[in-house]
N, C-alpha and C positions, 0 to 999 in steps of 0.2 A: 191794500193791494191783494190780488187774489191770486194764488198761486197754480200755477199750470201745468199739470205732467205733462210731457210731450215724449212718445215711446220712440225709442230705437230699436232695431231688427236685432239686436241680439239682447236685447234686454228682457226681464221678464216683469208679469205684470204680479201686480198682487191683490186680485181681485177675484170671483166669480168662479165658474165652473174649470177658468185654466190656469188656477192660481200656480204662482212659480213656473208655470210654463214661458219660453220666450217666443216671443213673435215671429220668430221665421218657424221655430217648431211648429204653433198655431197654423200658419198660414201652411203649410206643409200638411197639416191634416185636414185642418178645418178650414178651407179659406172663406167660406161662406160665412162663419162664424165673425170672422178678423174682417170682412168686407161688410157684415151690416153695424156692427161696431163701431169703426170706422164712422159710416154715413150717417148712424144715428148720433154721435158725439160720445156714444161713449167711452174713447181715448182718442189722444192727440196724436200722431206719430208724423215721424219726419218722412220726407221725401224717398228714402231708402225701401223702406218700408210699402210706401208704394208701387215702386219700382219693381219689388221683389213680386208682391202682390200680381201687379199685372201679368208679371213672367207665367208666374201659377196657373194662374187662370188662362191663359192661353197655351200653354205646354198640358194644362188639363180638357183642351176642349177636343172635342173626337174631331179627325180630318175623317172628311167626307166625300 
């Protein structure tokens, strides 16, 4: 059987350019980062995670 990280929003990862970083730090700086991540599969994260995600991204879009 193959084993599956699946991330939580305060967790951190241990991989790559945000190693030891946690996912809502990421997504707080980088969300672009933590969203093609995401899409491309490279981590699992739960629903929270998304959640927060989305907040981000729309608390960061310019009102027009």
């Amino acid at each position: 059987m193959k084993y599956i990280k699946i991330y939580q929003l305060d967790q951190s990862i241990t991989f790559g350019k945000y190693k030891y970083k946690t996912l809502r730090e990421i997504a707080d700086s980088d969300h672009n980062w933590l969203t093609w991540a995401i899409n491309n599969s490279v981590i699992k994260v739960t629903d929270d995670v998304k959640k927060y995600l989305n907040e981000k991204t729309v608390s960061n879009t310019p009102q027009v």
